[in-house]
N, CA and C of each residue as an Amber inpcrd file, in Angstrom:
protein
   324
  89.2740000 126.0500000 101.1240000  88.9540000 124.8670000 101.8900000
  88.6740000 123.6860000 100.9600000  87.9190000 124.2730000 100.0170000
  87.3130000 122.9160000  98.9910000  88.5790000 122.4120000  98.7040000
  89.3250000 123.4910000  97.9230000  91.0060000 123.1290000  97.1090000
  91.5560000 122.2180000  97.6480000  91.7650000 122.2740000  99.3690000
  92.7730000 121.5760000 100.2480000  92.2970000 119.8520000  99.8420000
  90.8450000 119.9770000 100.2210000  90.0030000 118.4850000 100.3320000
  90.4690000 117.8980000  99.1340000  90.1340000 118.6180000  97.6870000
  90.4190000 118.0940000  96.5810000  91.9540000 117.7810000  96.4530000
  92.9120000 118.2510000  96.7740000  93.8370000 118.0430000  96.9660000
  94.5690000 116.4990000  97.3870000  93.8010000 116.5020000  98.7300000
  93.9720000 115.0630000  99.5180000  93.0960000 114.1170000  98.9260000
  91.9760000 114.4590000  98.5270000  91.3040000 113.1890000  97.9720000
  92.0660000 112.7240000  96.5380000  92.4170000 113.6680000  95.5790000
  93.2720000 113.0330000  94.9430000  94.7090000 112.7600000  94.4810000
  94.8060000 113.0240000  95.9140000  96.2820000 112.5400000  96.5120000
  96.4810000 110.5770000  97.1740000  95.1250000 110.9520000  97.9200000
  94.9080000 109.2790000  98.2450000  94.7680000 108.9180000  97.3090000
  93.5060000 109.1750000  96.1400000  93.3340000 108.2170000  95.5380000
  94.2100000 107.5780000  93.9850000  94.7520000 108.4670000  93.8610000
  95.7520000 108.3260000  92.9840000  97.5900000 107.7370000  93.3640000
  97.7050000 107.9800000  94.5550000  98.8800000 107.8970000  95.4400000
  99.7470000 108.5430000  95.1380000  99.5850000 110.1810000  95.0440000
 100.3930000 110.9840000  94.3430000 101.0920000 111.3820000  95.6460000
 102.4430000 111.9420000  95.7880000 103.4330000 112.2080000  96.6420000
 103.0170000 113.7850000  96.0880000 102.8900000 114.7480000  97.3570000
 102.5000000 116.1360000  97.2780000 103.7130000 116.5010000  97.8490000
 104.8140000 116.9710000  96.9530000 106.1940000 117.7050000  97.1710000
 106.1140000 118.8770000  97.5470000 106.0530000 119.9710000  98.5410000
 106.1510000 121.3980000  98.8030000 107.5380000 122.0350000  98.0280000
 108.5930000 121.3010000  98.1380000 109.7420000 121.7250000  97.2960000
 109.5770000 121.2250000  95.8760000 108.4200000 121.0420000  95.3090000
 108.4590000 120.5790000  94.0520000 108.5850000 121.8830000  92.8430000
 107.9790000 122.7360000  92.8510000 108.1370000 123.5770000  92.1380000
 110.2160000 124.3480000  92.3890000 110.4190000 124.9260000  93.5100000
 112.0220000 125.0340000  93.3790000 112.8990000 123.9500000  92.6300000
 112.3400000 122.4960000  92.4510000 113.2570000 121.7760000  91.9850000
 113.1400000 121.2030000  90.5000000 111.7070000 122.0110000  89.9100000
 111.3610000 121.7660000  88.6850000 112.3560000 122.8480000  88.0220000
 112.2310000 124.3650000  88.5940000 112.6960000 125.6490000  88.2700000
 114.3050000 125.5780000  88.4240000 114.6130000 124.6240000  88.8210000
 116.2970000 124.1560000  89.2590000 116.3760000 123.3630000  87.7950000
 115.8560000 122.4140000  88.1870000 116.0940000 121.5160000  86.9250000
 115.9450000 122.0880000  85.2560000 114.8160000 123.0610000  84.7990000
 114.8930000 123.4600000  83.9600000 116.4270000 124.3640000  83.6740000
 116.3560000 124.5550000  84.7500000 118.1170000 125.9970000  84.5260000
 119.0320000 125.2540000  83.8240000 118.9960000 123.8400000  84.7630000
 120.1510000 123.3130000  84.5830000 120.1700000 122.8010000  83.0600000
 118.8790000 122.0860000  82.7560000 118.7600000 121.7350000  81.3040000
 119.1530000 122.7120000  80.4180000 118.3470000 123.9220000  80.2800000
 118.8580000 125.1790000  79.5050000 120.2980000 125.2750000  79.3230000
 121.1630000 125.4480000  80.4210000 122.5700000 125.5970000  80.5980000
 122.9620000 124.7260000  79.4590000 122.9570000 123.0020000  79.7980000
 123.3130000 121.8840000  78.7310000 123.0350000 122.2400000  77.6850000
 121.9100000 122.5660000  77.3620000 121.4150000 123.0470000  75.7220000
 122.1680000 124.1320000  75.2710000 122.1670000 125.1640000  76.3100000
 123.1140000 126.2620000  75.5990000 124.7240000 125.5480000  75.5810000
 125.0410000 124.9040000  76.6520000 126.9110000 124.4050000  76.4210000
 126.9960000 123.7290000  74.8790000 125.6290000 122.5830000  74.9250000
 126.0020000 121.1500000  73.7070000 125.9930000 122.4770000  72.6810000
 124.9620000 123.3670000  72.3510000 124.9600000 123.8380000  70.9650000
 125.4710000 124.7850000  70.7320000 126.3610000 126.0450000  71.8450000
 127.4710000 127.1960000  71.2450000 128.4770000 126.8260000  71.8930000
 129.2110000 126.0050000  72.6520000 130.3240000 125.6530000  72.9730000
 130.9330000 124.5670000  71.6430000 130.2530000 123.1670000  72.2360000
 130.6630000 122.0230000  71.7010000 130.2820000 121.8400000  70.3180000
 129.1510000 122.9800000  69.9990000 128.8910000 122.4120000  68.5200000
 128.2980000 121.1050000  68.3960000 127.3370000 120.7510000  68.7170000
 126.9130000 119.0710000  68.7790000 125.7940000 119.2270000  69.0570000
 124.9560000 119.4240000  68.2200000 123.3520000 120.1010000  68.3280000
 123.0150000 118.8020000  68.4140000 123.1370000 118.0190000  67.7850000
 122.6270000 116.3030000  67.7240000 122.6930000 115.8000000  69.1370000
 123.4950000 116.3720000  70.1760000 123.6600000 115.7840000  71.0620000
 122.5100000 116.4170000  72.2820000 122.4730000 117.9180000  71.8990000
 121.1550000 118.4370000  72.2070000 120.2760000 118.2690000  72.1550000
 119.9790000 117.4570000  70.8160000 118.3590000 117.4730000  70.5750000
 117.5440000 116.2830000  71.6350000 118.2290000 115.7410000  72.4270000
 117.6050000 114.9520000  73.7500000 117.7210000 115.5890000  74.6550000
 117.9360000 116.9710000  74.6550000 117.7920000 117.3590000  76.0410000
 116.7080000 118.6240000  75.4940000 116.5780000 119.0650000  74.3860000
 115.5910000 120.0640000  73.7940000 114.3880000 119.2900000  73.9270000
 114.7310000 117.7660000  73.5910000 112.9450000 117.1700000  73.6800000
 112.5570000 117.0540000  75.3600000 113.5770000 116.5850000  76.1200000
 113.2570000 116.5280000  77.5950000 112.7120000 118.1260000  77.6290000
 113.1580000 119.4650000  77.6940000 112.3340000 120.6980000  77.6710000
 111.2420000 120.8720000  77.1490000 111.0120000 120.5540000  75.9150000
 110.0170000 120.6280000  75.7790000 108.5340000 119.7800000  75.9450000
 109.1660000 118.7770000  76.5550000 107.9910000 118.0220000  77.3360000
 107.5350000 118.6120000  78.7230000 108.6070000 119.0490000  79.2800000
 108.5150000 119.9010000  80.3300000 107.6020000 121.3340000  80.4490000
 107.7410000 121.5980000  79.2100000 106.8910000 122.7990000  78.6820000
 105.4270000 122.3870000  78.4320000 105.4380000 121.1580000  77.8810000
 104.2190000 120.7650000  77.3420000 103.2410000 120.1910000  78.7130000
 104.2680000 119.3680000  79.5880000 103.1380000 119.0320000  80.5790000
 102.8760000 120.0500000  81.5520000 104.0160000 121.3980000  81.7740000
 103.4330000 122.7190000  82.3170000 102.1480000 123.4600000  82.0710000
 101.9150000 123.1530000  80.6110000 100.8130000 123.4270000  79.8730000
  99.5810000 122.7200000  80.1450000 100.0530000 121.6380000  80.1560000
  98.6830000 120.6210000  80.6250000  98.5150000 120.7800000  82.0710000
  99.2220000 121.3430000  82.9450000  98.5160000 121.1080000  84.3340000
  98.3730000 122.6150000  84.8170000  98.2720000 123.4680000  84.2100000
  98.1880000 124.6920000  84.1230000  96.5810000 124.8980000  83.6930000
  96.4350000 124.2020000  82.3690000  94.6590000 123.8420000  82.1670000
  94.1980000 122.9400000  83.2260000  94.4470000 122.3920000  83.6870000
  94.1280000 121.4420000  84.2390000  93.3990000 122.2910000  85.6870000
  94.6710000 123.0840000  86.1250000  94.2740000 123.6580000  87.3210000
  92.9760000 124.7250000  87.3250000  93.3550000 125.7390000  86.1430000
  92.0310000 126.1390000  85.7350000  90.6190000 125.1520000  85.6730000
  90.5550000 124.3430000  84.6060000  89.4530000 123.3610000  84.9590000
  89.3580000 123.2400000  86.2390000  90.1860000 122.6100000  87.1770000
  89.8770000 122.1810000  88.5720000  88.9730000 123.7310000  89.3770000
  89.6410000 124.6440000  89.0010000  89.3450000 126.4720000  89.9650000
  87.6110000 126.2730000  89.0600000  87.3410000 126.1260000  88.1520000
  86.1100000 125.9700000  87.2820000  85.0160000 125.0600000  87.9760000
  85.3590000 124.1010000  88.3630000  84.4010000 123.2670000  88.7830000
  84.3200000 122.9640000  90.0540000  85.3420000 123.9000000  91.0300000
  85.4710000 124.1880000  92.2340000  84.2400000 125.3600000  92.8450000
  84.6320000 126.3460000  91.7790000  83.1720000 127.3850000  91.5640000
  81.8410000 126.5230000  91.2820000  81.6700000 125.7180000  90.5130000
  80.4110000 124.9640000  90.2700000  79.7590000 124.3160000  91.7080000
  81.1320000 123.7120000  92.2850000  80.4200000 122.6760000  93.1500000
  80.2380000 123.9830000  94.3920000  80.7860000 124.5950000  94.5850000
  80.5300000 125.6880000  95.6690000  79.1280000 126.1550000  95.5580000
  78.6080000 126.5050000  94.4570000  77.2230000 126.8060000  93.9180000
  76.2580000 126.4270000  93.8050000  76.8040000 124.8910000  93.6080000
  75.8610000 123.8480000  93.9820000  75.5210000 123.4400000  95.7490000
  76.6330000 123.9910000  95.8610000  76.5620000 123.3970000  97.7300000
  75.9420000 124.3730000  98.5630000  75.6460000 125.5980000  97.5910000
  74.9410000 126.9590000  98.6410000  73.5750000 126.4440000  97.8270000
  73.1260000 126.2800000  96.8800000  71.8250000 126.2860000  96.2170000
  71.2630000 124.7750000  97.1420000  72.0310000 124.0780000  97.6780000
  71.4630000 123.1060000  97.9790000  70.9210000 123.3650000  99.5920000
  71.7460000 124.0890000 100.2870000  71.6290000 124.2180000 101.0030000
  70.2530000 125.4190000 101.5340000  70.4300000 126.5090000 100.8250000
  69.6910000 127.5620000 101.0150000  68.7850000 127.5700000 100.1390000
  68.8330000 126.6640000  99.1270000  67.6700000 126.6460000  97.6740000
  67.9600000 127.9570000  97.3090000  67.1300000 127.7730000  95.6690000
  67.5430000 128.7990000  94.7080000  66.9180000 130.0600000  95.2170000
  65.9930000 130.3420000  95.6680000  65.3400000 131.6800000  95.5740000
  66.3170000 132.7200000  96.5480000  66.7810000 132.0150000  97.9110000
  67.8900000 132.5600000  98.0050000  69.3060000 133.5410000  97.4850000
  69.3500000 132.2040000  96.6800000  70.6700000 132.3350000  95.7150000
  70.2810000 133.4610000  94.8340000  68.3910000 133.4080000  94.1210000
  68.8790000 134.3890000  93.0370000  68.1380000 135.7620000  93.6310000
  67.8060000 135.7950000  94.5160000  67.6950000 137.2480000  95.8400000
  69.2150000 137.8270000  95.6250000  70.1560000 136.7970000  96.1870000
  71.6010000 137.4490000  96.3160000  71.9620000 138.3370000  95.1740000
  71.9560000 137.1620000  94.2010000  72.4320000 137.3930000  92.8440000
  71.5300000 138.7860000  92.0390000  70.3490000 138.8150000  92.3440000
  69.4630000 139.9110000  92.2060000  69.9470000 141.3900000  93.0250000
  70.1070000 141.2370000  94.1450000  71.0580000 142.1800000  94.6070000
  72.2660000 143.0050000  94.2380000  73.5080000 141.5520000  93.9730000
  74.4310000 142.0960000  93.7510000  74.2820000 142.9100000  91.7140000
  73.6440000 142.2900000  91.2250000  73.2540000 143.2790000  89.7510000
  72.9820000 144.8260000  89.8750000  71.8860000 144.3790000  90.8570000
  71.1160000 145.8790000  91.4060000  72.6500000 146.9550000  91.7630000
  73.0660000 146.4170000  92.2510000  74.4760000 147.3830000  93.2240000
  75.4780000 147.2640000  92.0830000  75.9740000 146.4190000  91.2340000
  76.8980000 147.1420000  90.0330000  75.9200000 147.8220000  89.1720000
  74.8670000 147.6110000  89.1700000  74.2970000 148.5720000  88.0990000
  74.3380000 150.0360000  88.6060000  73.9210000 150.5340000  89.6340000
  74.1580000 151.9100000  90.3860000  75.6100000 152.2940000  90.4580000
């Protein structure tokens, strides 16, 4: 539920376009790049002509990387604010009853 909210809030506030076909057409597009890279450099012999489509991949790689951390961070502080939103609600002694519990029961 939190995910969805965070989602839309920084979807408005950024004015990001949320593609559902975005991932099929990233996974399209990489193929197709690969393909070029493999034609320019064992067909045609023209690695030089490759090396702009090796850097387009590997930016592709690199910002996969960055929003891959990114999403982690986001799942990270999604847990925080959830924790914060039960402690606020129910206060701590609650929380560490639960948490006192659930120790008790993996420890057995």
């Amino acid at each position: 539920m939190v995910g969805i909210i965070v989602k839309e809030v920084i979807s408005k506030e950024y004015e990001l376009d949320v593609d559902p076909d975005a991932d099929s057409k990233t996974t399209l597009a990489k193929k197709e790049l690969k393909k070029e890279i493999d034609r320019l450099n064992n067909e045609k012999k023209k690695p030089e002509e490759a090396k702009s489509f090796e850097d387009a991949d590997k930016s592709i790689k690199d910002l996969e990387k960055a929003i891959k951390e990114l999403k982690a961070i986001l799942k990270e502080k999604q847990a925080q604010l959830a924790l914060k939103l039960i402690i606020k609600r129910y206060g701590t002694e609650d929380e560490k009853t639960d948490s006192n519990k659930l120790l008790h029961y993996n420890k057995s």
